[in-house]
C-alpha positions in Angstrom: 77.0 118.8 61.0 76.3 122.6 61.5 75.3 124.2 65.2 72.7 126.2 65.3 74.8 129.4 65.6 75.9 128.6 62.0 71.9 127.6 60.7 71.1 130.9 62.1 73.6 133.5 60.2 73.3 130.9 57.2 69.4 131.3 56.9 68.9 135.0 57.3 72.1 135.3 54.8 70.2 133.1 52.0 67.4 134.7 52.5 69.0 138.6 51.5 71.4 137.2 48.5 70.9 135.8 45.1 73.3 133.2 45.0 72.0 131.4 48.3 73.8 127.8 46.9 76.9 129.7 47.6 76.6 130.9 51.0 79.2 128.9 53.2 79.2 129.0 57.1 82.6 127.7 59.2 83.2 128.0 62.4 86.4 128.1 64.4 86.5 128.1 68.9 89.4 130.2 70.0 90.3 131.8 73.6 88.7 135.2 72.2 85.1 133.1 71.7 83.4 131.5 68.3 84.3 132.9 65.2 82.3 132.5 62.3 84.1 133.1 58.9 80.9 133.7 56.0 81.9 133.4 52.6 79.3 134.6 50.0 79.4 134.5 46.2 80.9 137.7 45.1 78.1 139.4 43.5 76.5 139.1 46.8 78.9 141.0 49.0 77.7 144.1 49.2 73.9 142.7 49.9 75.3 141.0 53.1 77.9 144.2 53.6 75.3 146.5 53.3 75.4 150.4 53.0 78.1 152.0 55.4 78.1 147.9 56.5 75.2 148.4 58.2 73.7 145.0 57.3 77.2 143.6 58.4 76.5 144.8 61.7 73.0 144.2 61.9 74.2 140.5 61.6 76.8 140.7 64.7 74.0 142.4 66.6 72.0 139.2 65.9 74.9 136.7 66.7 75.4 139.3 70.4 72.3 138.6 71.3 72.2 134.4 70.3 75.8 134.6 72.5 74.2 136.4 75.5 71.4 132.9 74.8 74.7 130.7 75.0 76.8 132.3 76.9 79.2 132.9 74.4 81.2 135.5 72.4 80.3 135.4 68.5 82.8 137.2 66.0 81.3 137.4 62.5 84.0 137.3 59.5 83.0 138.4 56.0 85.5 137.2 53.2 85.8 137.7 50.0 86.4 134.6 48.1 86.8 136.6 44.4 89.2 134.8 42.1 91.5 137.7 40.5 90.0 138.5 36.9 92.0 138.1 34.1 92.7 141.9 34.2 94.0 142.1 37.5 97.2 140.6 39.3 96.8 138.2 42.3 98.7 139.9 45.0 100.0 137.0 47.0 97.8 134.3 44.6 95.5 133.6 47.5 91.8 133.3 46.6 90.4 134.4 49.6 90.4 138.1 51.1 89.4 139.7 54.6 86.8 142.3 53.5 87.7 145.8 55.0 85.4 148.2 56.4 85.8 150.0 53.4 82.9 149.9 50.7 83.3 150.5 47.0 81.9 153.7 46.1 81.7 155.5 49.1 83.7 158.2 49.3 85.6 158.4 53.0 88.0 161.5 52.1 87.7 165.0 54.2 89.2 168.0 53.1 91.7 167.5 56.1 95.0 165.8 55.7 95.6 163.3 58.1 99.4 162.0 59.2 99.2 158.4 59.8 101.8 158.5 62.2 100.6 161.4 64.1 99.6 161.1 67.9 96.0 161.5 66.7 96.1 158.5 64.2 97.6 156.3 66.7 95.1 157.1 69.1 92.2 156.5 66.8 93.7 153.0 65.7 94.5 152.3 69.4 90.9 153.2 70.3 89.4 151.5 67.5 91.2 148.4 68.0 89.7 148.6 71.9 86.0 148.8 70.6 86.3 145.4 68.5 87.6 143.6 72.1 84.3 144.9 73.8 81.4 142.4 75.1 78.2 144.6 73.7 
């Protein structure tokens, strides 16, 4: 039996793809809140991604303000559930994939070099890593 948290993000996500039969919902409680893992079909991805993932986050806005509703703290997980083509090597043969932040397509370079293990790139991560813990 679904909750309604997970009949929410599954109806507005069946409504924006074109595989909507394939559009699972699980959920998982943890100490950090409820965390709900979406799997898609794969042609579907980047509808529910979005450009720059702005659909993406339009969705965890959605799920902030039903968790504000409950009382709870809703962490939205996109996965990529792509079997590896025949072309292409499974890296550790698992199925399933976290989806980055990073889109096909969009190119992220600047004409600066950046160390990753300069003071500045461990700052970023560190600060980065503090804005996913924040209750928006």
């Amino acid at each position: 039996m679904s909750t309604i948290d997970q009949q929410f993000i599954e109806y507005i996500v069946k409504s924006l793809v074109g595989f909507p039969d394939d559009v699972a919902v699980e959920r998982i409680i943890d100490e950090k809140g409820v965390l709900l893992t979406l799997t898609v079909n794969p042609e579907d991805l980047g509808r529910v991604i979005g450009r720059r993932g702005a659909t993406a986050q339009s969705l965890r806005t959605l799920l902030r303000a039903l968790g504000t509703k409950n009382s709870a703290r809703y962490n939205l997980k996109i996965v990529n559930n792509d079997e590896p083509r025949d072309d292409e090597q499974a890296n550790n043969g698992e199925a399933a994939t976290e989806v980055s932040g990073e889109v096909e397509g969009v190119d992220n370079s600047t004409d600066e070099s950046v160390d990753n293990d300069s003071d500045f790139a461990r700052k970023s991560r560190k600060e980065l890593a503090e804005l996913d813990d924040l209750d928006i």
